[in-house]
C-alpha positions as MATLAB code, in Angstrom:
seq = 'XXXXXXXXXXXXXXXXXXXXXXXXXXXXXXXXXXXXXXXXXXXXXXXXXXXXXXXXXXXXXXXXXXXXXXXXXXXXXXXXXXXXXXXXXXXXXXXXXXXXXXXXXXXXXXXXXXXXXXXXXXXXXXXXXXXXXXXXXXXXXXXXXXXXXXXXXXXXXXXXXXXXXXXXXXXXXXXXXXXXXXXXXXXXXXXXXXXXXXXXXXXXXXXXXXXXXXXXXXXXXXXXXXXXXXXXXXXXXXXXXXXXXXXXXXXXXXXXXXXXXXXXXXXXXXXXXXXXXXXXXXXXXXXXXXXXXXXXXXXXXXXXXXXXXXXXXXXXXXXXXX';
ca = [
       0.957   -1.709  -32.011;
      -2.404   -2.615  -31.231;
      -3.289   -2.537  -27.657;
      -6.554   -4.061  -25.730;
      -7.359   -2.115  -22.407;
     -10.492   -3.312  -20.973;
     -12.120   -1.109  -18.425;
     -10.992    1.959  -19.881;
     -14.254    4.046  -19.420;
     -13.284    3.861  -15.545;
     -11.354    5.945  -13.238;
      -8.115    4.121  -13.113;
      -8.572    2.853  -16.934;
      -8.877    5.947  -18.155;
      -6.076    7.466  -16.491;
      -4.064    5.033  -18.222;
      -5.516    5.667  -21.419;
      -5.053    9.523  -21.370;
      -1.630    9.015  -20.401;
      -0.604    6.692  -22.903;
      -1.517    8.890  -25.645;
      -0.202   12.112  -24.085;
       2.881   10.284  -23.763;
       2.907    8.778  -26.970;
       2.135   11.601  -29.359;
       1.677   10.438  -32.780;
       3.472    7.091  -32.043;
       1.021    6.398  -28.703;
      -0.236    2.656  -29.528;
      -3.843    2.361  -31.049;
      -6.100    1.510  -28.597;
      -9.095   -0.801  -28.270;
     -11.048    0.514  -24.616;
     -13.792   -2.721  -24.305;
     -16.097   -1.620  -21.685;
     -19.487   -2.412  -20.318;
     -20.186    1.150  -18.864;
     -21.688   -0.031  -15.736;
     -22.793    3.210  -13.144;
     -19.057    3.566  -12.978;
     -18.291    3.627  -16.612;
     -18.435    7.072  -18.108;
     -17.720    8.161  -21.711;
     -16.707   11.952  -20.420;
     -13.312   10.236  -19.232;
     -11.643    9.915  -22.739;
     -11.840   11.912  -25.620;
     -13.465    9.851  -27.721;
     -12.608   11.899  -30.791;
      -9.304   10.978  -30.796;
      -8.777    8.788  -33.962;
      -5.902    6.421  -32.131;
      -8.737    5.487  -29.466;
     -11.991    2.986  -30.607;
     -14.250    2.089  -27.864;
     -16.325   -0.987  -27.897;
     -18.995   -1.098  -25.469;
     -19.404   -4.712  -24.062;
     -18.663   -7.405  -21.738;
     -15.728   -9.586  -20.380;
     -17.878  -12.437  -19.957;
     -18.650  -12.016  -23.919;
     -16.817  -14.679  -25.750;
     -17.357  -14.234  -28.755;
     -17.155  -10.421  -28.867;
     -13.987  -10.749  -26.713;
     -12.337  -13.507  -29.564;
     -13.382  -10.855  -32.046;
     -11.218   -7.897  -30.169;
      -8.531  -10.219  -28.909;
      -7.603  -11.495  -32.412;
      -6.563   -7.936  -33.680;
      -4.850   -7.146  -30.288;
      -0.690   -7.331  -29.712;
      -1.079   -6.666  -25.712;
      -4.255   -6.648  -23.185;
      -4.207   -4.304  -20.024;
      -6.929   -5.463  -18.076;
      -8.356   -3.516  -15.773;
     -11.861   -4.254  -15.842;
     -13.373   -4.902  -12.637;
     -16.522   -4.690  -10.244;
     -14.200   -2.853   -6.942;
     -16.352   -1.512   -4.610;
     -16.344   -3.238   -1.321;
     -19.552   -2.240    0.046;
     -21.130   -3.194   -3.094;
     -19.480   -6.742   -2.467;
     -21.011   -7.370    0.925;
     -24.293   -6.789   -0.431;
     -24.320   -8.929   -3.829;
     -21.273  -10.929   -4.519;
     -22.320  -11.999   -7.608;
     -21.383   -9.737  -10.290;
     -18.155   -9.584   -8.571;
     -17.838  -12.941   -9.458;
     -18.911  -13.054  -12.281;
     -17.189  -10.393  -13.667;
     -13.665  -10.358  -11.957;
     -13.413  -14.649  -12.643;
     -15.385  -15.781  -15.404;
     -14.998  -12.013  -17.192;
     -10.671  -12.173  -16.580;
     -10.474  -16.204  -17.353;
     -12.529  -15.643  -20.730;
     -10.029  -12.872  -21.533;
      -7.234  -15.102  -20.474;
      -8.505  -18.097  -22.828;
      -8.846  -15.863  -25.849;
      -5.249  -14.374  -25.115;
      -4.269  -17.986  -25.026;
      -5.923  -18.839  -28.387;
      -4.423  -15.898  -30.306;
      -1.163  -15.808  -28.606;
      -1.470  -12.285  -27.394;
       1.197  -11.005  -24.649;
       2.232   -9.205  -22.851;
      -1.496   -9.643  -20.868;
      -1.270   -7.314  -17.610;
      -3.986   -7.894  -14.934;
      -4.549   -5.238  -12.826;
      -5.423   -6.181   -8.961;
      -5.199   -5.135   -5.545;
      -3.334   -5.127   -2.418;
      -6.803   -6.219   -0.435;
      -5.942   -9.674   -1.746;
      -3.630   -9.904    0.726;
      -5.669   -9.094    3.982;
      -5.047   -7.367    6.951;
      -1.664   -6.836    7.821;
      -0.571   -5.895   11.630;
       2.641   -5.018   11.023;
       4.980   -4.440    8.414;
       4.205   -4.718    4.691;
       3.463   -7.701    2.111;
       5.763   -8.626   -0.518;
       4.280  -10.369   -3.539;
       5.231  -13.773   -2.086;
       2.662  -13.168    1.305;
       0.185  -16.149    1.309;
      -3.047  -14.468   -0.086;
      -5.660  -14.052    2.615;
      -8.787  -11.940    1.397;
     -11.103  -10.883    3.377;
     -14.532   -9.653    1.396;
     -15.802  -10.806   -1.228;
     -14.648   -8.362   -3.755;
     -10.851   -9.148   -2.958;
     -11.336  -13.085   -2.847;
     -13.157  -12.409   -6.529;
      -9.580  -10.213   -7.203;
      -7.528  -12.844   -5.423;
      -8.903  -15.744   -7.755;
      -8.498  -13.507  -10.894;
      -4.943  -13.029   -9.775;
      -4.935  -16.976   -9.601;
      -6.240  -17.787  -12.417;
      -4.043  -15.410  -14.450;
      -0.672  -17.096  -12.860;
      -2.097  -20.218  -13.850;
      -2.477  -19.481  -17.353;
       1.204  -18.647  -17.496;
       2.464  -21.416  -15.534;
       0.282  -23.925  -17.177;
       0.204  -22.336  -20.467;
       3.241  -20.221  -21.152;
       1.606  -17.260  -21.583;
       2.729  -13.949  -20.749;
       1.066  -12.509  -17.871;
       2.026  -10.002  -15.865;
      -0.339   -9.017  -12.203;
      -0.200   -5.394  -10.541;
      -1.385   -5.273   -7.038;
      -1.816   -1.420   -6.392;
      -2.588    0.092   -2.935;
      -5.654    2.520   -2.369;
      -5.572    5.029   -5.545;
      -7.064    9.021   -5.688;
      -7.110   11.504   -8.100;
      -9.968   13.343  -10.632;
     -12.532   11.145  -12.536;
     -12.920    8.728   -9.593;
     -16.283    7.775   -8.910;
     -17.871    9.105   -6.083;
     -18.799    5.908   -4.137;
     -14.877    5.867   -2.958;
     -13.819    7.709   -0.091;
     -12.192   10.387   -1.246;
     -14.770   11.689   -4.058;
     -17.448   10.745   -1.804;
     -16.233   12.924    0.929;
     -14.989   15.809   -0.928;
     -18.038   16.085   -3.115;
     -20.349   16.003   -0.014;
     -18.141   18.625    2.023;
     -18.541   20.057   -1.200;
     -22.192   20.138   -1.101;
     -22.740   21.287    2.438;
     -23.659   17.593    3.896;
     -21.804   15.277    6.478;
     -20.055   12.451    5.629;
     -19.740    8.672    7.077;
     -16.920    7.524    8.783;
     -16.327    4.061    9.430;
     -16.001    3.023   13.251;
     -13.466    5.074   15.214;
     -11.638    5.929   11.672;
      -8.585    3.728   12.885;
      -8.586    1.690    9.628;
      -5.235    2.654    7.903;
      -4.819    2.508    4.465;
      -1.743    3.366    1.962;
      -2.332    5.986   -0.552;
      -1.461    6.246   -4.262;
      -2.543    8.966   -6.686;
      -3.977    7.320   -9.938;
      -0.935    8.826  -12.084;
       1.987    7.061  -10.297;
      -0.255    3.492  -10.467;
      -0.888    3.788  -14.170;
       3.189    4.720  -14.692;
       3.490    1.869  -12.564;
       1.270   -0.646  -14.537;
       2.937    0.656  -18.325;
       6.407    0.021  -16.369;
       4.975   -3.856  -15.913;
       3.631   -3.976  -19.231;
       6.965   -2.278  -20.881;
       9.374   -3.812  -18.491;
       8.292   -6.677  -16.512;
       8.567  -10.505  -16.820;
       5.785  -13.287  -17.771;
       4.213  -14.643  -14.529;
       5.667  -12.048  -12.292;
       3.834  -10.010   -9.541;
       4.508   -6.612   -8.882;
       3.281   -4.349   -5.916;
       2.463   -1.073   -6.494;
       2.610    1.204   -3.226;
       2.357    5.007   -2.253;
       4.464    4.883    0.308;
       1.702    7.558    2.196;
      -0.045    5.533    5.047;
      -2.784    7.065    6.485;
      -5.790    6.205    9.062;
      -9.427    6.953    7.983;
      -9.594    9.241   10.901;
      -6.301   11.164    9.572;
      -7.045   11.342    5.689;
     -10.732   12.727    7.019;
      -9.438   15.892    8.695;
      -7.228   16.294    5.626;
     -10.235   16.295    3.749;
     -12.327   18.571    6.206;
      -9.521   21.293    6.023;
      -9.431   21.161    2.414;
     -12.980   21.847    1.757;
     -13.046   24.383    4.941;
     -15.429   22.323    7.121;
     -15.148   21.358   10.656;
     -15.633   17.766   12.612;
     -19.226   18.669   12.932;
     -19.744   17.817    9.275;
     -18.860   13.642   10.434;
     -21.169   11.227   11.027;
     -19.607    8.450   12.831;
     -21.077    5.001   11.268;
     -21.458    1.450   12.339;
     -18.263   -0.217   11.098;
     -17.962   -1.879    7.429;
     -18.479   -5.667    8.438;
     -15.148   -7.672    8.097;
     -13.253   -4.471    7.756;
      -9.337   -4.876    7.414;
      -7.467   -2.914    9.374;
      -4.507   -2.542    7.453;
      -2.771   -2.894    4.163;
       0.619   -2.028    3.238;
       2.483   -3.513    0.161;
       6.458   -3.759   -0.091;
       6.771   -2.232   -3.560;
      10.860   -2.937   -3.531;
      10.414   -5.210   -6.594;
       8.951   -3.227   -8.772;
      11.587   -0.185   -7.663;
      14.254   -2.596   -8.865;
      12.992   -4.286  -11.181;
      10.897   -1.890  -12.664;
      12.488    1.508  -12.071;
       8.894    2.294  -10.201;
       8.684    4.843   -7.508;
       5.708    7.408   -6.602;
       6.352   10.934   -8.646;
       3.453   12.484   -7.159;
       3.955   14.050   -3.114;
       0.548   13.379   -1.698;
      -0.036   16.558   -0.026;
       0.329   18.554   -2.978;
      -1.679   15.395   -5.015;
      -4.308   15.638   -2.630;
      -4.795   19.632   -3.114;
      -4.738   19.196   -6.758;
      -7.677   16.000   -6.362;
      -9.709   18.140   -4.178;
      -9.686   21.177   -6.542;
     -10.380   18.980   -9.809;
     -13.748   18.353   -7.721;
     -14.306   21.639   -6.713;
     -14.013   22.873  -10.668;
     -15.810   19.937  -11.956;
     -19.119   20.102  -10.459;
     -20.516   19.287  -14.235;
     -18.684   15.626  -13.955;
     -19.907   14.567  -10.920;
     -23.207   16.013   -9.853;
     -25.074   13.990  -12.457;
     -23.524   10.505  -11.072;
     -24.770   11.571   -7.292;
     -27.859   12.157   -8.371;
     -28.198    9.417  -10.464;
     -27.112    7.077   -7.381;
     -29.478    9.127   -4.618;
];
């Protein structure tokens, strides 16, 4: 079996790749990684010497390059994706450009060649804020930056392509992932790596901004159950089932890397910040067999020492972003 996984030299991407094949053993699918190795694509996430991995540097938006890869694919996992909100607020652009026109020509060439299962990986942001309670997958989608309206009409787009077309797609909205290989723009690496480093780090507001955590391991189970298990032009919502505010998860942090609240520098707040996500991830737990393996206190330690012995991974990124 021949699988496509687009965004493969990222954190989440990867992850799945590694997985796969350690899973897999000698009958792991081959697979294609396509990816454009923007500042948070990096070649040190997969081991590129393994002969049932090729990578193909390149980009969604790429047509013809994506026809070419697409014809000698049986499924797509699509992860591919600009995803950092800040980023967003500041140039919208490539977020548009890559996370519509990149997943709808992806979704045309599928189309053409008749390639399915096609699983589009996406985000519980799409949703919004939500006061109370949590979101199934049939919540009205109400996004709120630009990156998650560029996710939300990706998600869209992808339904439509089934329900118009008959193909076989398949979405994954995910809650807030951590674990090793992230890049260090996201709040976890960014923190740990600085507490790391001796310097302060940035928290939004009064830290009151709650988010539900999911290490990177149970998402990518969670997105092979979809692709293994799940039905055409269904939704599933992957939680972590650990909700946390940004005030909380920072003190976790500070403990972890032995610093105090001195080491916090309270920031002006992220402008149209949500206050709250939380996805119902029942679906996918019946429908799926999906539940979180990984308890996040003990995921958590293990994330915070994968930074702490992998200084050689990430110091080169933060300087090449100072």
């Amino acid at each position: 079996m021949n699988l496509l996984v687009t965004g493969a030299a990222g954190f989440i991407g990867s992850q799945y790749v590694r997985a796969l094949l350690a899973a897999g053993g000698p009958d792991a699918p081959r697979i294609t990684v396509l990816d454009k190795l923007t500042y948070a694509g990096n070649l040190d996430n997969l081991d590129l010497d393994d002969p049932r991995i090729e990578f193909v540097q390149g980009d969604i938006r790429d047509a013809e390059l994506v026809d070419r890869l697409i014809a000698d694919a049986d499924e797509i996992v699509h992860f591919a994706a600009e995803s950092h909100v800040d980023r967003s607020i500041t140039g919208a652009g490539d977020f548009v450009l890559t996370n519509v026109v990149g997943t709808q020509t992806l979704l045309e060439a599928a189309l053409r060649h008749g390639v399915g299962p096609f699983v589009h990986v996406s985000t519980d942001e799409v949703y919004g804020s939500v006061e109370t309670g949590s979101s199934t997958e049939q919540a009205p989608l109400s996004p709120n930056s630009p990156y998650s309206a560029s996710k939300a009409a990706s998600d869209l787009l992808a339904l439509a392509y089934h329900r118009t077309h008959g193909l076989d797609v398949r979405v994954t909205r995910c809650s807030n992932n951590y674990g090793p290989y992230q890049y260090p723009e996201k709040v976890v690496p960014l923190f740990v790596t600085n507490l790391l480093d001796g310097r302060t780090v940035p928290l939004y507001g009064d830290g009151a901004n709650i988010r539900d955590w999911l290490h990177v391991d149970d998402h990518c189970h969670g997105v092979d159950l979809a692709r293994t298990r799940g039905r055409a032009g269904e939704v599933y919502n992957l939680g972590g089932g650990t909700e946390l505010t940004n005030r909380d998860l920072t003190g976790l942090l500070l403990d972890a890397c032995g610093a105090g609240w001195d080491r916090v520098e309270h920031v002006a707040d992220r402008k149209g910040h949500d206050l709250r996500y939380s996805v119902d991830w029942t679906k996918a737990r019946d429908e799926l067999g999906y539940r979180p393996r990984r308890d996040f206190t003990t995921g958590l330690a293990d994330t915070v020492a994968w930074y702490r012995d992998h200084r050689d991974w990430w110091q080169p990124l933060k300087r090449r972003s100072a």
